[in-house]
C-alpha positions as CSV (number, residue, x, y, z in Angstrom):
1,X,0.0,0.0,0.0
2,X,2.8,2.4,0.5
3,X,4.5,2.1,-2.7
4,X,1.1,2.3,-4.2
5,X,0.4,5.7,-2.1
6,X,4.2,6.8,-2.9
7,X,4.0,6.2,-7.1
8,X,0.5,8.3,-6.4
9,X,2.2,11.1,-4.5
10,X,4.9,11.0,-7.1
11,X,2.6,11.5,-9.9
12,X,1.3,14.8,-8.5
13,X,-2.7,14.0,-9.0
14,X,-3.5,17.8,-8.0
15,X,-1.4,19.1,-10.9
16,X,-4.1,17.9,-13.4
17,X,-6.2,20.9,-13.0
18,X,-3.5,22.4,-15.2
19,X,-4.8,20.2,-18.0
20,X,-8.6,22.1,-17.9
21,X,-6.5,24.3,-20.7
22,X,-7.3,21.4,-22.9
23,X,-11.2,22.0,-22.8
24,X,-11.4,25.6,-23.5
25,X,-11.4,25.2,-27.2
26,X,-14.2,22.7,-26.2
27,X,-16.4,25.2,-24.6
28,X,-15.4,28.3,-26.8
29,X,-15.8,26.7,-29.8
30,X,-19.6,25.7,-28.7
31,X,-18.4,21.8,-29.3
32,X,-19.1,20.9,-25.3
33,X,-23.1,19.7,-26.0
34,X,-21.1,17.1,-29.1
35,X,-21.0,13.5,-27.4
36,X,-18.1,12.8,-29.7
37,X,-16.2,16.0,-29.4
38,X,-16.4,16.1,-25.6
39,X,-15.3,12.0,-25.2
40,X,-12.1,13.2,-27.8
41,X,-11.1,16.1,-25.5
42,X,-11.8,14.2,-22.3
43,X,-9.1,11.2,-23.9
44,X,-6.9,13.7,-24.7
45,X,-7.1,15.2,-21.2
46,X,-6.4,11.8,-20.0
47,X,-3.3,11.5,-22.4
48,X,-2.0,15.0,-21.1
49,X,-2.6,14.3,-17.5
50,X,-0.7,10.8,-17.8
51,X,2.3,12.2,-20.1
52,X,2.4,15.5,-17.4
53,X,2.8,12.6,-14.7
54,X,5.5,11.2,-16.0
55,X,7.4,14.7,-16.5
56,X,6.8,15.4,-13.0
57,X,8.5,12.0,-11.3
58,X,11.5,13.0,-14.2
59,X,12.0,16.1,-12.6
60,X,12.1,14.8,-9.2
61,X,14.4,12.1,-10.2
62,X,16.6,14.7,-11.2
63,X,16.2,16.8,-8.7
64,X,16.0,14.5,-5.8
65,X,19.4,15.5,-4.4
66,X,18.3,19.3,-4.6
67,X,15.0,18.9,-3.1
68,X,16.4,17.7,0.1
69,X,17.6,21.0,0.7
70,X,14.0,22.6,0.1
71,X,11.8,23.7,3.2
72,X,8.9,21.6,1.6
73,X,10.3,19.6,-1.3
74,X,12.5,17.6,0.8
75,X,8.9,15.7,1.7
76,X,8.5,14.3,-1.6
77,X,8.9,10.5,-2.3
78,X,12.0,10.2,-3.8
79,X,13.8,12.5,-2.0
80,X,12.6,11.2,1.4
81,X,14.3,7.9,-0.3
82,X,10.0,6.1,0.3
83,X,10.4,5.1,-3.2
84,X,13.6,3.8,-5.3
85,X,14.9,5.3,-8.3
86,X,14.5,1.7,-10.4
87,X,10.8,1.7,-9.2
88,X,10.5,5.9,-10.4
89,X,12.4,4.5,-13.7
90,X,9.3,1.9,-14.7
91,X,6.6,4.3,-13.5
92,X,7.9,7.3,-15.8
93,X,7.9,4.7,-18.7
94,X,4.3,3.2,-17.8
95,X,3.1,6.5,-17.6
96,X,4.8,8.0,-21.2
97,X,3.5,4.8,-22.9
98,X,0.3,4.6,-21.6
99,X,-0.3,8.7,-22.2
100,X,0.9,7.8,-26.0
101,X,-1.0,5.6,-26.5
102,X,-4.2,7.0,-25.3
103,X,-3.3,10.7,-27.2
104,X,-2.5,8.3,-30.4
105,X,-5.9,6.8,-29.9
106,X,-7.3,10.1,-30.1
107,X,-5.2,11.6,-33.3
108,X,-1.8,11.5,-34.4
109,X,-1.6,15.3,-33.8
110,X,-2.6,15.0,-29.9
111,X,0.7,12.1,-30.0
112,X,3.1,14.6,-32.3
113,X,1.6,17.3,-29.2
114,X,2.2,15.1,-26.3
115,X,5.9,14.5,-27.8
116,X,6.9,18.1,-28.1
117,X,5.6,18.9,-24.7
118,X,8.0,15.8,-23.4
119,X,10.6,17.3,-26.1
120,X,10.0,20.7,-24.0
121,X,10.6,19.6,-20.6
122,X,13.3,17.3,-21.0
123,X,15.4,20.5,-22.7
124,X,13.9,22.9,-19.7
125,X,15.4,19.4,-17.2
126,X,18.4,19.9,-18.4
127,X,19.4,23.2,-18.4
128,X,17.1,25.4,-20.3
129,X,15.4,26.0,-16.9
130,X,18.3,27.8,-15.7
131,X,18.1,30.6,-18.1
132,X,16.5,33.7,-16.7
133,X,12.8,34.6,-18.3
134,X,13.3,31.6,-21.0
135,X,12.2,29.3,-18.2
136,X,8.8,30.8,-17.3
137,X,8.4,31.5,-21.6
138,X,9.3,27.4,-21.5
139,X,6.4,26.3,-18.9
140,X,3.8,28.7,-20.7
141,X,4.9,26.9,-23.8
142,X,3.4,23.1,-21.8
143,X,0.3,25.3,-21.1
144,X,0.0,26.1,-25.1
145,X,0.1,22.7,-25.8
146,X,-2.8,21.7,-23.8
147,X,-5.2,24.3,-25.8
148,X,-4.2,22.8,-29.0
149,X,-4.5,19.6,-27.9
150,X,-8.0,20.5,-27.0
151,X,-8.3,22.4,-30.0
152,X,-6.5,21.1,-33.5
153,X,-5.3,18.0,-31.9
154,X,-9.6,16.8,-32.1
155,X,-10.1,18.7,-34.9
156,X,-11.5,22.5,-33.6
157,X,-10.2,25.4,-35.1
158,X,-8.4,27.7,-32.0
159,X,-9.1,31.2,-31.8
160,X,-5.9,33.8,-31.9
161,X,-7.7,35.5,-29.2
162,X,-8.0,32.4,-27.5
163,X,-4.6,31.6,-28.0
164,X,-2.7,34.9,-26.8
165,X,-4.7,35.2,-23.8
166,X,-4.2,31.5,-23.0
167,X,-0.4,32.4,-23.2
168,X,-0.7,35.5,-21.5
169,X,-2.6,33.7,-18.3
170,X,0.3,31.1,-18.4
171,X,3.2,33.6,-18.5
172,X,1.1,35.4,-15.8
173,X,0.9,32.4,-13.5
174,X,4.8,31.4,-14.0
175,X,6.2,34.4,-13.3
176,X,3.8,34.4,-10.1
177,X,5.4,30.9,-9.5
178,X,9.1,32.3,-9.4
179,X,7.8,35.7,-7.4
180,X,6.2,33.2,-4.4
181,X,9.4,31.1,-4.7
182,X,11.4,34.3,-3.7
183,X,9.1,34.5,-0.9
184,X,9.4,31.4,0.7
185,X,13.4,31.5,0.1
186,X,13.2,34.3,1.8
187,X,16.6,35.4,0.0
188,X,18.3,32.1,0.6
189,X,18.8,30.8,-3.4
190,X,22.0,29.1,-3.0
191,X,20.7,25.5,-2.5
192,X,17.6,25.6,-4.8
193,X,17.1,26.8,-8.3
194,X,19.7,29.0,-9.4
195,X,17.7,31.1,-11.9
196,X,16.2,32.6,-8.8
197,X,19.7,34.6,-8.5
198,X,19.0,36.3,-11.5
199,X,15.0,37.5,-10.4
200,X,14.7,40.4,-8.1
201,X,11.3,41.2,-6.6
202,X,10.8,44.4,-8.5
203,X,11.6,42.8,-11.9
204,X,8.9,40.3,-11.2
205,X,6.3,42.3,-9.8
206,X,6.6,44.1,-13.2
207,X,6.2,41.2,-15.6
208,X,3.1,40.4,-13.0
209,X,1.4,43.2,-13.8
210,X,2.2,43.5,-17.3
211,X,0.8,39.9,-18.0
212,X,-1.9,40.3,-15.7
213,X,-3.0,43.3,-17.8
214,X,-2.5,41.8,-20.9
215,X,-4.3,38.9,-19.8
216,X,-7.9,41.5,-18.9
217,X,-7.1,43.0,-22.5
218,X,-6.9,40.0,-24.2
219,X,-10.0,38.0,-22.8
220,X,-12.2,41.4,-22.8
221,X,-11.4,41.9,-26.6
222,X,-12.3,38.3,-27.2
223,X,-15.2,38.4,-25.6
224,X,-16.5,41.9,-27.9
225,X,-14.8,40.4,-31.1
226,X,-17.7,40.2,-34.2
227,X,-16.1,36.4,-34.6
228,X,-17.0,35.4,-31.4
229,X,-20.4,37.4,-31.2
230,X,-21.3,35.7,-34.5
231,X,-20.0,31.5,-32.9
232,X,-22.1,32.4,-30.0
233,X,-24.9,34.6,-31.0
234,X,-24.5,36.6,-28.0
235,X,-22.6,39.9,-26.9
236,X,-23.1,39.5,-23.0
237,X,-19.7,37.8,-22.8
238,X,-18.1,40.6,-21.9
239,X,-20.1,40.3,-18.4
240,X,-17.6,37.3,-17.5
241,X,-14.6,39.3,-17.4
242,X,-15.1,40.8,-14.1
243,X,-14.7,36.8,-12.8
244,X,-11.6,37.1,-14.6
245,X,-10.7,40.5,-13.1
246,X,-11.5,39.4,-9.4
247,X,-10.0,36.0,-10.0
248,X,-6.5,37.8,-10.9
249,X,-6.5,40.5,-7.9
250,X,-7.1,37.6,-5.8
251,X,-4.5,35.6,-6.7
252,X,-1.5,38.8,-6.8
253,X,-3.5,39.4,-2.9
254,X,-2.6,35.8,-1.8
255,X,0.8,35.9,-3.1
256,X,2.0,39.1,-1.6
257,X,-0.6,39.2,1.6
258,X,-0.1,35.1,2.4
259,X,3.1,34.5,0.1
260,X,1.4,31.3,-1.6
261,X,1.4,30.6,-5.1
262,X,4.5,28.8,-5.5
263,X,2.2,25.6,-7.1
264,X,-0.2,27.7,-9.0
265,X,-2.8,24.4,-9.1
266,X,-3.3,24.4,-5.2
267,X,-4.0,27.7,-5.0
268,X,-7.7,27.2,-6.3
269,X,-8.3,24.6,-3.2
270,X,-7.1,26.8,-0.9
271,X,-8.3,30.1,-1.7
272,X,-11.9,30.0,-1.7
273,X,-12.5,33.0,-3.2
274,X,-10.5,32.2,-6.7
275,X,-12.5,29.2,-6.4
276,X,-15.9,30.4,-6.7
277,X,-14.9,33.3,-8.9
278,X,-13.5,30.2,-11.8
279,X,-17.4,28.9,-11.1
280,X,-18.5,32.0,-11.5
281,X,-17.0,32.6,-14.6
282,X,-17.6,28.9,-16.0
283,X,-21.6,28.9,-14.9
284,X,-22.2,32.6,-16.3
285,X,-20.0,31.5,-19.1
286,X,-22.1,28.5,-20.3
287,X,-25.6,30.3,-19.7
288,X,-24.7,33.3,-21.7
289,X,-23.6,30.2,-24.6
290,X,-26.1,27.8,-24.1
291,X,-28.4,29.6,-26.2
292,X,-26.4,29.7,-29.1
C-alpha cells in the first residue's frame, strides 16, 4: 500500500487541474453539447494528465538531491528515499506509454503534441530551466500545448484571441510561480534553483502586472470580437470578465498578503474565493452560450 500511495504522491494527482487548458477550445468553440467532441477532448485530457505525470517523477528524479535542501520539497517520495529510483524508472515509462497511446488513440496530432511537450521539458530538465525569463516563456509553452491539444489536436479550429490570452494567463501564472518562490526562500537561493539569483522582486512584480494586464485586455477583446459574437450569438460575454478581473486580484493578494502561489494548481483549493470566482465565470460563461 505504500508504494502504491508513494508512485500516487509522485505522480502529483493535484497538478491535473492544469490540463482544464485542454477544454477551452471545447467550450469556446460551442463543441461541449457534441458526445463525440467532448469523449475526444476528455481522452486527450487523459493523455496529457498521464504524459504531465511522467514529466513530474523526471524532474524529481533529477532533482531529488536538490529537493532535500527545500523547506517543503524535501517531503517528496523520492527525495525522502520512500520510493527507489529503479521503481521511479518503470513508472515514468508506464506513464509515457500509456499517455501515447491513449493521445495516439485520439489523433496523431494529440501524439506529435504530447511528444513536443515531453521534447519541451526534458530541454527545460536539463538546463534550459536555468536561463533567466526563457524558463517561465518554456512552462507557458506546456500550457499552449494543452489548448491545442483540445483544439487542433480533435479537430477545432483555435481562436488567436484564445490563444494569446491562453499564453498571456500562463506567462502570468509562472512568473507568479518564481515571485512566491522568492518569498518562501526568503533570499536564501543558494541550494535551490539557481535562476532565482538572476530574479529580483521588482523585476517580477513588473512582468506580474504587465501579463496580468495583458491577460484583462486579451480575454475582454475576445469576448467583444464580431467572430466570437457571431460563434455564440450573444454579446453579454463581456459580463464574465469581471470573474476574470476578481480572479486575478485575488490571486497577486494571496501571493503578496499570504506568500502562496508557488504551485499555481493548489492555490484554487485553498483560496476560496479564486474558487468560486472560476465557477462564477464557468456557470455565467455557459448560460450566456447555451443559447447559441
Amino acid at each position: 500500500m505504500n508504494l502504491l500511495k508513494n508512485c500516487w504522491l509522485l505522480m502529483r494527482p493535484r497538478q491535473w487541474v492544469k490540463n482544464g487548458f485542454v477544454f477551452m477550445g471545447l467550450l469556446f468553440a460551442n463543441e461541449w453539447r457534441q458526445p463525440v467532441m467532448l469523449r475526444r477532448v476528455l481522452l486527450a485530457t487523459l493523455a496529457f494528465s498521464l504524459v504531465a505525470s511522467g514529466v513530474y517523477v523526471l524532474n524529481d528524479l533529477l532533482d531529488r538531491e536538490r529537493d532535500l535542501h527545500h523547506p517543503t520539497k524535501k517531503s517528496r517520495p523520492l527525495a525522502a528515499g520512500e520510493i527507489s529510483v529503479t521503481v521511479a524508472l518503470l513508472l515514468l515509462a508506464l506513464l509515457w506509454i500509456a499517455g501515447g497511446a491513449v493521445g495516439l488513440w485520439v489523433s496523431r496530432t494529440v501524439l506529435l503534441i504530447l511528444l513536443a511537450y515531453v521534447a519541451i521539458n526534458i530541454l527545460y530538465s536539463l538546463g534550459l530551466r536555468q536561463v533567466v525569463i526563457l524558463d517561465v516563456f518554456l512552462i507557458a509553452a506546456g500550457f499552449m500545448l494543452r489548448i491545442l491539444a483540445g483544439t487542433v489536436g480533435v479537430g477545432i479550429a483555435p481562436s488567436q484571441w484564445l490563444l494569446i490570452c491562453g499564453f498571456m494567463v500562463a506567462l502570468f501564472l509562472g512568473f507568479a510561480k518564481r515571485r512566491a518562490e522568492l518569498y518562501a526562500l526568503s533570499g536564501e537561493t543558494s541550494n535551490h534553483r539557481s535562476v532565482l539569483e538572476h530574479y529580483q522582486p521588482v523585476l517580477l512584480d513588473k512582468m506580474i502586472v504587465v501579463t496580468a494586464t495583458c491577460v484583462i485586455l486579451t480575454y475582454s477583446l475576445y469576448t467583444m470580437s464580431p467572430v466570437t459574437v457571431q460563434n455564440h450569438h450573444t454579446e453579454s460575454l463581456i459580463y464574465t470578465a469581471p470573474f476574470v478581473v476578481y480572479g486575478i486580484f485575488r490571486y497577486i493578494y494571496t501571493l503578496h498578503n499570504q506568500q502562496t502561489g508557488t504551485e499555481p494548481a493548489n492555490e484554487i483549493f485553498r483560496d476560496p474565493h479564486i474558487l468560486l470566482s472560476i465557477a462564477g465565470w464557468l456557470m455565467v460563461t455557459l448560460w450566456l452560450i447555451s443559447g447559441s
